[in-house]
C-alpha positions as CSV (number, residue, x, y, z in Angstrom):
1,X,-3.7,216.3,175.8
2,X,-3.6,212.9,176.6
3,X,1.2,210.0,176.0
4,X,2.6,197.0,174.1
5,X,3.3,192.6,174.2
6,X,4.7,190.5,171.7
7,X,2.7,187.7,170.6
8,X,2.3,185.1,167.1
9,X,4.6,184.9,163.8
10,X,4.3,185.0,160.3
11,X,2.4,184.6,157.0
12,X,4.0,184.5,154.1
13,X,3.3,187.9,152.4
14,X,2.1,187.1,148.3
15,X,4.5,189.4,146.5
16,X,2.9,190.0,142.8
17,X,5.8,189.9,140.2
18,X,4.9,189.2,136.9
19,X,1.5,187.4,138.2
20,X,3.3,184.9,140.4
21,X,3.9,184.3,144.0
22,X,7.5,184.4,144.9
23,X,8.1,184.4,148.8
24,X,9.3,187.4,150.7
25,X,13.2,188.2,150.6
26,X,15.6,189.5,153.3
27,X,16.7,193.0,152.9
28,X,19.9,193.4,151.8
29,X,22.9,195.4,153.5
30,X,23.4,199.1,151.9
31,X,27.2,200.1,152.2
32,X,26.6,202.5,154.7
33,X,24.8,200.5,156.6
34,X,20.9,199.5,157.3
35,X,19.5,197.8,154.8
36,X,17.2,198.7,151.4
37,X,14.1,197.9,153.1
38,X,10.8,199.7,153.1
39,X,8.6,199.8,156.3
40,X,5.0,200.5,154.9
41,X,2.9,202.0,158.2
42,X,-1.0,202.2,157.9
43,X,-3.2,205.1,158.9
44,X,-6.9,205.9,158.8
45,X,-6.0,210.0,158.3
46,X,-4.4,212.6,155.9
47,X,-1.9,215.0,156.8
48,X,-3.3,218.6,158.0
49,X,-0.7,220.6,158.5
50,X,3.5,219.5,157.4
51,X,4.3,223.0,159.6
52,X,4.6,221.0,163.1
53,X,4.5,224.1,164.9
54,X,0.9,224.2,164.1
55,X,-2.5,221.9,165.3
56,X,-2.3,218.9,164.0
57,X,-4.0,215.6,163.6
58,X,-2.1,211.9,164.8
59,X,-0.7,211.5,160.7
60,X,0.5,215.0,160.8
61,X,2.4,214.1,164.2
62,X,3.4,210.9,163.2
63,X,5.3,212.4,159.9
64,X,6.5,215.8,161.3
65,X,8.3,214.3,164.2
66,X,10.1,212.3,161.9
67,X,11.8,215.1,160.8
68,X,11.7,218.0,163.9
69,X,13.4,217.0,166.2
70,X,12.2,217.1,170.4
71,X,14.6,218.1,173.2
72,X,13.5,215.6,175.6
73,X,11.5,212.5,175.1
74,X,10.0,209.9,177.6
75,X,9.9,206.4,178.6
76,X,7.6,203.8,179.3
77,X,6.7,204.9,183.0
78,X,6.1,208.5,181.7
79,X,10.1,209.9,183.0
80,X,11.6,212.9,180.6
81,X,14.7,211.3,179.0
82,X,17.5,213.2,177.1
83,X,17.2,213.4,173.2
84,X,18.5,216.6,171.5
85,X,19.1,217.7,174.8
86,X,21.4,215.9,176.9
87,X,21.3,218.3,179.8
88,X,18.3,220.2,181.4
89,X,17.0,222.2,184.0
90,X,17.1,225.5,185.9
91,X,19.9,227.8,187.2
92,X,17.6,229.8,189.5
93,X,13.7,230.0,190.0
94,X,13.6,232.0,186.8
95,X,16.1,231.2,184.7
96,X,15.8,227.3,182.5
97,X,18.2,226.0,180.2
98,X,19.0,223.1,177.6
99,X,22.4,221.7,177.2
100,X,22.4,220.5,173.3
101,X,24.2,217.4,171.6
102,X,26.6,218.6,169.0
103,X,26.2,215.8,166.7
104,X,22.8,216.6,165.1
105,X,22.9,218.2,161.7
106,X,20.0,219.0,159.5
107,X,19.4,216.9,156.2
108,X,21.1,219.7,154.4
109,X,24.6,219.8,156.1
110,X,23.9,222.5,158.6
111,X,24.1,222.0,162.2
112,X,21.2,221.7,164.6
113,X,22.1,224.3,167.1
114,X,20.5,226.8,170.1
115,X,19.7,229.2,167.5
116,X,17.1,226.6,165.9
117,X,16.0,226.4,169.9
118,X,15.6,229.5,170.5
119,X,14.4,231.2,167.4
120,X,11.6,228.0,167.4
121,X,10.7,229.0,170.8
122,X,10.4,232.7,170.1
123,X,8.9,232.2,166.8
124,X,5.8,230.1,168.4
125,X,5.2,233.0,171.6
126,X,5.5,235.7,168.9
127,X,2.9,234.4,166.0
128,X,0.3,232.4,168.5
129,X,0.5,229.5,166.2
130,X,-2.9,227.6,166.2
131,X,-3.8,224.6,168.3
132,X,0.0,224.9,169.4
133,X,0.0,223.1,172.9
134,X,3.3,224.4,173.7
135,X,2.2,228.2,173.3
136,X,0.4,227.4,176.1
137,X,3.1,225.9,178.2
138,X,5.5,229.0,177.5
139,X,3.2,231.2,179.2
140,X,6.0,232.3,181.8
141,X,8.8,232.6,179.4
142,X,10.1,236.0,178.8
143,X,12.4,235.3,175.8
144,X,14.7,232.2,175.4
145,X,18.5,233.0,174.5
146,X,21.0,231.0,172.4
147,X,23.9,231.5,174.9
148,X,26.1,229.2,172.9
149,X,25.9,227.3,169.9
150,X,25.1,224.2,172.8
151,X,23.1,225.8,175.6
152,X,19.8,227.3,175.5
153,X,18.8,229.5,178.1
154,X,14.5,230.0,179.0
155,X,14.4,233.8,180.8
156,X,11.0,233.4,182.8
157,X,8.7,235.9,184.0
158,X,7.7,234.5,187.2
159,X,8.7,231.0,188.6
160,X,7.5,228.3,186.5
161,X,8.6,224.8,187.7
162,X,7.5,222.6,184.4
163,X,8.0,225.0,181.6
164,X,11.7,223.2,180.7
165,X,10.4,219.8,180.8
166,X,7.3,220.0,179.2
167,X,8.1,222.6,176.5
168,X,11.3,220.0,175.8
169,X,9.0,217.4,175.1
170,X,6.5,218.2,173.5
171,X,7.7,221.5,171.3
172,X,9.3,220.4,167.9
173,X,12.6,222.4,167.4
174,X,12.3,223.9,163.2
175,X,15.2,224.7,161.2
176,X,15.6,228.6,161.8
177,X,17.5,229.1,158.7
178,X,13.8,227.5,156.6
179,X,11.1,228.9,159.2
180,X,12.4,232.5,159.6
181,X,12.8,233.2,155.9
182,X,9.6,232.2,155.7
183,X,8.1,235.4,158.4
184,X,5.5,234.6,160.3
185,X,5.6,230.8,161.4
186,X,1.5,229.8,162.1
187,X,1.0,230.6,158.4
188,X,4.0,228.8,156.8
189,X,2.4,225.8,155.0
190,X,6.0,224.0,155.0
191,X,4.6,221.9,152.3
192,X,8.0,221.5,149.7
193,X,11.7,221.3,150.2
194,X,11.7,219.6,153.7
195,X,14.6,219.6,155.7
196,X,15.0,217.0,158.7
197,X,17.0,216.5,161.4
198,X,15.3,213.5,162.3
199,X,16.2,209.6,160.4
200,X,14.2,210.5,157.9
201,X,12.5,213.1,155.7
202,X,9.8,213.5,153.5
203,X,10.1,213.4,149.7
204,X,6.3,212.6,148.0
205,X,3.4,213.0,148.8
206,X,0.5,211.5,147.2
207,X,-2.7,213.3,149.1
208,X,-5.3,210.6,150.5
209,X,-3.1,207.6,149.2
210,X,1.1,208.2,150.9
211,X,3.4,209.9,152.4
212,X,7.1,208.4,151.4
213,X,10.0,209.0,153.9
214,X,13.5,208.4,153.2
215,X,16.9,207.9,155.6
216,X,18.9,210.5,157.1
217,X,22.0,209.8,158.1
218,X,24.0,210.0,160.4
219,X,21.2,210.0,163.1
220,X,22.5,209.7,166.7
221,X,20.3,207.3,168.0
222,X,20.4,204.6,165.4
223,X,22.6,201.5,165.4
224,X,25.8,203.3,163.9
225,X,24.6,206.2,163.0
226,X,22.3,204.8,160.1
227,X,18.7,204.4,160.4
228,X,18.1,200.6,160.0
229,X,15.0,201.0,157.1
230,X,15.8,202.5,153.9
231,X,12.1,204.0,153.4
232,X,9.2,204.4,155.2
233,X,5.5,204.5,153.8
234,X,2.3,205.7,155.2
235,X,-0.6,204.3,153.2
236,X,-3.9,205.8,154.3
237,X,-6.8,203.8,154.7
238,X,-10.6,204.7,155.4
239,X,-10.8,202.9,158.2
240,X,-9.6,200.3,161.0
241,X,-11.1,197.2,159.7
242,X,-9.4,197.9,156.7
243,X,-5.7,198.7,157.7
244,X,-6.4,195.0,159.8
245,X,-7.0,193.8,156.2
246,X,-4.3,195.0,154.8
247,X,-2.0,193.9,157.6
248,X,-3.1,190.2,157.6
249,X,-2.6,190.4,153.5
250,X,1.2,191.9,154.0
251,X,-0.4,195.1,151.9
252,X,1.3,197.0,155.3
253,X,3.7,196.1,158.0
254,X,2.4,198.2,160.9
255,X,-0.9,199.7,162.1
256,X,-0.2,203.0,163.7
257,X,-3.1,203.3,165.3
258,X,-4.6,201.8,168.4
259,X,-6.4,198.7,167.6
260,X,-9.9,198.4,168.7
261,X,-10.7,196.4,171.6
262,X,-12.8,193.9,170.0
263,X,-9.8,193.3,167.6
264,X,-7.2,193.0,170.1
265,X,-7.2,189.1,171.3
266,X,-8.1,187.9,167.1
267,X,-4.8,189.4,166.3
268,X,-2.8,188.1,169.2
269,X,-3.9,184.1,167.9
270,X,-3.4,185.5,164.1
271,X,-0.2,184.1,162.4
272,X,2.1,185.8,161.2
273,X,1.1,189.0,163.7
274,X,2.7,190.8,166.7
275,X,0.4,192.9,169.1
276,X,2.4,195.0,171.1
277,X,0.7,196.5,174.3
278,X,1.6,200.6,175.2
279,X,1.0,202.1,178.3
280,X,-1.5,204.3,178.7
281,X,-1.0,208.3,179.7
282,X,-3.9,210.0,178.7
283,X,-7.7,209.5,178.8
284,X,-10.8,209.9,177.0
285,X,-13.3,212.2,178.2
286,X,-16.2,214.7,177.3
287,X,-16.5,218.0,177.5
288,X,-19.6,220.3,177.8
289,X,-19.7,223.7,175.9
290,X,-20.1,225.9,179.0
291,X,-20.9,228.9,176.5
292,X,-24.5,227.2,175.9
293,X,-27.2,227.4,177.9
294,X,-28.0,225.2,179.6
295,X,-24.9,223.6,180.2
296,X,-23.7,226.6,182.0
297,X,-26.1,225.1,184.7
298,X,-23.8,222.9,187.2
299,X,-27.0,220.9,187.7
300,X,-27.5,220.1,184.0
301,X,-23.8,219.1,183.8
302,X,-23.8,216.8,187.2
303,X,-27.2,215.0,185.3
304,X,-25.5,214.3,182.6
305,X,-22.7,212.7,184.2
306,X,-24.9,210.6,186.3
307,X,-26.7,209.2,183.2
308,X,-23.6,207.7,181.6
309,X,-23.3,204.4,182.7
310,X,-19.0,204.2,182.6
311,X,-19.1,200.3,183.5
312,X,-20.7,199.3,180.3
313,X,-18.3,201.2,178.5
314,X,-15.2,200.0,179.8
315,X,-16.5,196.1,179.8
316,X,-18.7,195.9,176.7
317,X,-17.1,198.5,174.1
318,X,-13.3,198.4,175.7
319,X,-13.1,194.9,176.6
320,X,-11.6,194.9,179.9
321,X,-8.7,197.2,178.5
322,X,-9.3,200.6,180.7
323,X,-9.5,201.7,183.9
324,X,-11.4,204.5,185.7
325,X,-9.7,207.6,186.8
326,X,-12.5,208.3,189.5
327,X,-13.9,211.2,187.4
328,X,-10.7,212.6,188.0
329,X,-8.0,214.3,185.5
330,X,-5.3,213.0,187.2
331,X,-4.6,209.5,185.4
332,X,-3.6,206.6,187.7
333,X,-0.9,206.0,186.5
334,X,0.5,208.7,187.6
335,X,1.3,207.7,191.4
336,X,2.9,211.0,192.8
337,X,0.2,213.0,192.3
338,X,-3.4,210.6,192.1
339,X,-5.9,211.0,194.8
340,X,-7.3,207.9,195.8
341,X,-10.4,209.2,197.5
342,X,-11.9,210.4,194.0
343,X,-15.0,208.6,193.5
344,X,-16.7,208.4,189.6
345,X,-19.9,210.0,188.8
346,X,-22.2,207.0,189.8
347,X,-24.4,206.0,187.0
348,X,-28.0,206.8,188.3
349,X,-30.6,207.9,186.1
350,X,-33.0,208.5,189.2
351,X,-30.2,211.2,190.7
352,X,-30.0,212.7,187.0
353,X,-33.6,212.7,187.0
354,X,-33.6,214.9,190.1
355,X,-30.7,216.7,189.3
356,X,-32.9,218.1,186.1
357,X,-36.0,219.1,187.8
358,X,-33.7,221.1,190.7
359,X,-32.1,223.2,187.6
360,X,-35.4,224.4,186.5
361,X,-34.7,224.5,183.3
362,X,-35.7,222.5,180.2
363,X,-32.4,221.2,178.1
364,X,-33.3,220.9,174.7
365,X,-31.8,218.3,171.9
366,X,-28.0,218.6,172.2
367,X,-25.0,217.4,170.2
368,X,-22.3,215.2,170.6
369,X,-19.8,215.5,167.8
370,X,-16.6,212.5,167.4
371,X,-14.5,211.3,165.0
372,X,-15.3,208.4,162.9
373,X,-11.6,207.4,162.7
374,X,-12.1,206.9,166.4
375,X,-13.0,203.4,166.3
376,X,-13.6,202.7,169.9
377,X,-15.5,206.4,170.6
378,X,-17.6,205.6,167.8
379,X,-19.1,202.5,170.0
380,X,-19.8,204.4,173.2
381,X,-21.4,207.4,172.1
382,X,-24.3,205.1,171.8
383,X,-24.8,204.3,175.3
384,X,-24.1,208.0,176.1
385,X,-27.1,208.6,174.0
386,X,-29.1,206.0,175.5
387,X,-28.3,206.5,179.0
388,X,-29.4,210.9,178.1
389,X,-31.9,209.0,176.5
390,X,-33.5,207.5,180.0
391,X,-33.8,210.7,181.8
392,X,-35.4,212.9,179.3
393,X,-32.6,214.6,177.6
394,X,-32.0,213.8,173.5
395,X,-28.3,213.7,172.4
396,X,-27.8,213.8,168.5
397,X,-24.8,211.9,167.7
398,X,-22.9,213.8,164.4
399,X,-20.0,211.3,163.7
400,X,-17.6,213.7,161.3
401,X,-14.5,212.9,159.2
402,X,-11.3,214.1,161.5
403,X,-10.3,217.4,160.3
404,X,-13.9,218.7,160.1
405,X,-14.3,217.3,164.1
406,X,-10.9,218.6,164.9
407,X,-12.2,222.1,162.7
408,X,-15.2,222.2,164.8
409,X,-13.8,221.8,168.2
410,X,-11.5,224.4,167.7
411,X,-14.7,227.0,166.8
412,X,-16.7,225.6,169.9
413,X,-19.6,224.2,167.3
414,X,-20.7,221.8,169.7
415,X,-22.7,220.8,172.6
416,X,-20.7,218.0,174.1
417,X,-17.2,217.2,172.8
418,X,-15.9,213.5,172.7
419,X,-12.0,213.0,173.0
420,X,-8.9,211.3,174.1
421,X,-5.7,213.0,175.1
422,X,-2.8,211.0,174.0
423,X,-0.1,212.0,177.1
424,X,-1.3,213.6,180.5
425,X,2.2,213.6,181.9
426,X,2.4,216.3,183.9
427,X,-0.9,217.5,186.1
428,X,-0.4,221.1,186.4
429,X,0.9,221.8,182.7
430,X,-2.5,219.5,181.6
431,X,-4.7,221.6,183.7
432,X,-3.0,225.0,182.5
433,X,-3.6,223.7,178.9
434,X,-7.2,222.1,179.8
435,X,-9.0,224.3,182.7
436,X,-7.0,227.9,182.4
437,X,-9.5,230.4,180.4
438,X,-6.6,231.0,177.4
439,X,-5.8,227.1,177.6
440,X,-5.4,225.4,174.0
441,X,-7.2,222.6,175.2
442,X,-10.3,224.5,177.2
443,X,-13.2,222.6,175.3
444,X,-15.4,223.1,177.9
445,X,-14.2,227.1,178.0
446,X,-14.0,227.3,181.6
447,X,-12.9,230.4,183.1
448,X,-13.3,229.8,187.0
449,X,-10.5,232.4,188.8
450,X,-10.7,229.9,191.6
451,X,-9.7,226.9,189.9
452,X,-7.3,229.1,187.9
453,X,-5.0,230.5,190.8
454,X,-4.7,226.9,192.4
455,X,-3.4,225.9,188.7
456,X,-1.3,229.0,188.4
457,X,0.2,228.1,192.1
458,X,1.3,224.6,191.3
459,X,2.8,225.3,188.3
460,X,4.8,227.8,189.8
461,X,5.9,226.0,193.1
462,X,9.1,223.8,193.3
463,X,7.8,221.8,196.5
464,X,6.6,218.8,195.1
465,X,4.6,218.3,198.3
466,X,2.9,221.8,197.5
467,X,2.3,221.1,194.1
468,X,0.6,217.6,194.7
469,X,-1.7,219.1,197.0
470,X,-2.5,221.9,194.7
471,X,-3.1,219.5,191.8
472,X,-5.4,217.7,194.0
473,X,-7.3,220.3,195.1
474,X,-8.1,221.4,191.5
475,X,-8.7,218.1,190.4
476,X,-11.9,217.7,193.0
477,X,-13.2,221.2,191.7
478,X,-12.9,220.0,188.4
479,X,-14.5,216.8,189.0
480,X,-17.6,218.2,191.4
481,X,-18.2,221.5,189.3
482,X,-18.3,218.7,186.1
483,X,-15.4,221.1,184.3
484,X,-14.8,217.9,182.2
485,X,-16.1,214.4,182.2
486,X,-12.5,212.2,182.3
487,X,-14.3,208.7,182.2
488,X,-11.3,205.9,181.5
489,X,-7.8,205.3,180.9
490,X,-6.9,203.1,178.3
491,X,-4.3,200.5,177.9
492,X,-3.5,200.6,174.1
493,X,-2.5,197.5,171.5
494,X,-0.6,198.3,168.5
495,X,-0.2,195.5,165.8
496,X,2.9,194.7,163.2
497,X,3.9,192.2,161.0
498,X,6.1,189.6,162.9
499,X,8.9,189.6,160.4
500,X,9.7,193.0,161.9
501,X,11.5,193.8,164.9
502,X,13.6,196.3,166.7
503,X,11.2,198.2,167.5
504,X,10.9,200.7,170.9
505,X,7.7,201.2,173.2
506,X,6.7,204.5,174.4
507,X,3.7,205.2,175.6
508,X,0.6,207.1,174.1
509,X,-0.6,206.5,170.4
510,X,1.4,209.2,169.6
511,X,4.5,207.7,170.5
512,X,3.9,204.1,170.7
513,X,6.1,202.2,168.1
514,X,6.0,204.8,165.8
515,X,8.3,207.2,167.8
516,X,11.5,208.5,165.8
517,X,14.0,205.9,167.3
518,X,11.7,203.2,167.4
519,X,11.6,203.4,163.8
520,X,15.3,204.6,163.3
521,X,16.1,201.0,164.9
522,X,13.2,198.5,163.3
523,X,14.3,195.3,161.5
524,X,13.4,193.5,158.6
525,X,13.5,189.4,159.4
526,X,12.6,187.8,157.1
């Protein structure tokens, strides 16, 4: 749910061999080209799931998409670009297709073709795969049909004007000849014998310490065919401050995640440190479980809102580094479709105040759940509970490892749900996913018919004029019936060691610098 500026130089990394300091050597030229170097990446998570057809966390996304390839990816202003497929779109109002390169082969000699399309989209509407966002997006797809070994052809229900573009980028395409063997695909644990079409694929794996990659070649889109970096590493670390550590004492190259605010500005004046900025296309919001009382009451939802105080967040805890959305979930950033006229909730405890006593009803202690690895959430859920705090309501914060937050999110074991979407790209595929009663991401388990057939409508309609309008009007019930609580956008700040370079910016944490052909194309320096 929701998709970066050079800066400094160099310290010399302290190399132990043999209990002596040696400095840092150049990578040396393999005869099929790259080099023999080894890009170590840190993380503050394990891998979940290696199936990518399944949930997953950022590590697990990180890893798999090194290997499973997308048809489509996107660039820095948030445009679907070519990738696998070099040719989309539709034939008629119900018929989609992909056009495929033929020059993709999977790390075991066979080719990547529209049967591994087609059976992966088949495979994911038949078995319902868990936390799978694009089940959700293929809601309109009757069957999809491998016409040739090159072309891909979606055969819709009912018209469906973002099905091809968003299922092509964000759906990994599986090796059928691995998956279908395997039977049903949201059960396959994947977790041995990997086979990549990507530049690289996994061979060890050393739970809570790394996960070792190694190149695949040929790989279209690196330099020659040949993925610059011999290996990559990711090392897991418990926490933020500590990948920033390891960074600044060459124990890693790259930081994955986004940095923390705070953190940003000490590592643009560090030496011997790049910070890279990445746009922003998602936002981080809360959620009220609508299947408690009494946050079914519109009233109790609307004081809640109005006892956040979203200006002290974004200055204090984020620095300067978001923006509002107006309450909205249409991100700024997205120009065709925003609606300028959305106004934020106005922090004022005196409105929640009355807002309380006109629901007539008593709320008693509620909880917020977040992830610890969420550096920057872990700061403002504070003044959420102090601004509750000021109007009468208690909020128990219950900061939880990731997989048991992501775990309990997915059972609904919560009162209010803190969370950023990594890529909001395209309005009316985010609100079918978000707002839509079977959507993967309804944490708030809305199930308005209403707000559902204005959704269903611009999905459906071609007329971009129609659809923004539609969009719109959805986004105002969302924000006035307090459906979700969207409450910034957030420009993001990788950081990487300055003796590497190459690399490409996407936006989103997801993609960042961390996307497949950023790393296919990074450089070792020095």
């Amino acid at each position: 749910m929701r998709l970066r500026l050079p800066f400094t130089i160099v310290a010399a990394l302290a190399v132990a061999a043999a209990g002596t300091a040696c400095s840092p050597q150049p990578p040396t030229a393999t005869p099929g080209g790259g080099s023999d170097a080894t890009l170590t990446i840190a993380t503050t998570t394990d891998v979940v799931n290696f199936n990518p057809l399944v949930g997953n966390s950022r590590t697990d996304y990180w890893i798999t998409n090194l290997m499973y390839p997308h048809l489509l990816t996107i660039d820095a202003s948030g445009n679907k670009q070519p990738s696998l497929a070099k040719a989309f779109g539709y034939t008629d109002p119900t018929t989609g297709y992909y056009d495929l390169r033929d020059d993709m082969k999977w790390s075991d000699g066979q080719a990547v073709t529209a049967d591994d399309v087609a059976f992966t989209i088949n495979a994911i509407m038949r078995d319902k795969p868990a936390g799978n966002t694009t089940y959700g997006q293929l809601a309109n797809v009757d069957t999809a049909v491998a016409a040739s070994p090159t072309r891909v052809e979606l055969k819709l229900k009912r018209p469906d004007a973002t099905v091809v573009a968003e299922a092509g980028f964000w759906m990994n395409v599986v090796p059928k000849h691995v998956f279908e063997p395997a039977g049903n695909v949201a059960t396959f644990a994947n977790t041995a014998g990997w086979v990549s079409a990507g530049p690289y694929k996994l061979t060890s794996v050393a739970k809570g310490q790394s996960y070792t990659l190694e190149r695949i070649s040929p790989y279209p889109f690196a330099p020659g065919g040949t993925p610059t970096v011999a290996k990559v590493v990711y090392r897991v670390y418990p926490d933020v401050n500590t990948e920033i550590l390891a960074l600044k004492n060459g124990e890693v190259d790259l930081i994955a995640n986004a940095l923390p605010p705070a953190q940003v500005k000490n590592l643009q004046s560090t030496a011997g440190i790049t910070v890279e900025q990445v746009p922003g296309l998602g936002y981080a919001n809360m959620t009220y479980n609508m299947t408690r009382k009494p946050l079914d009451n519109l009233k109790v939802r609307q004081a809640l809102a109005h006892a956040v105080d979203y200006n002290a967040i974004r200055s204090v805890v984020l620095q300067g580094q978001a923006v509002s959305t107006g309450s909205s979930p249409i991100p700024p950033v997205l120009k065709d479709f925003v609606d300028p006229s959305s106004q934020e909730y106005a922090y004022d405890p005196d409105l929640s105040k009355r807002l309380l006593q006109e629901s007539g009803v008593t709320v008693p202690p509620l909880t917020l759940i977040y992830s610890l690895q969420d550096a920057v959430t872990a700061q403002w859920v504070s003044i959420v509970k102090d601004g509750a705090a000021k109007v009468g309501i208690t909020v128990n914060l219950q900061g939880l490892d990731r997989n048991t937050y992501l775990a309990k999110r997915a059972a609904g074991e919560f009162d209010i749900y803190t969370g950023n979407f990594a890529i909001m790209d395209d309005p009316a595929t985010n609100m079918t996913l978000t707002y839509l009663p079977k959507g993967a991401i309804n944490f708030s388990f809305v199930d308005d018919p209403e707000l559902s057939a204005l959704i269903v409508q611009a999905q459906q309609t071609t007329d971009k004029a129609a659809q923004k309008q539609l969009v719109q009007r959805a986004a105002a019930m969302v924000r006035d019936n307090v459906y979700d609580n969207v409450m910034y956008l957030q420009n993001l700040y990788v950081a990487h060691s300055s003796r590497w370079t190459g690399f490409v910016v996407k936006p989103s944490e997801l993609l960042s610098v961390v996307d497949p052909q950023s790393l296919a194309n990074a450089k070792q320096t020095g």
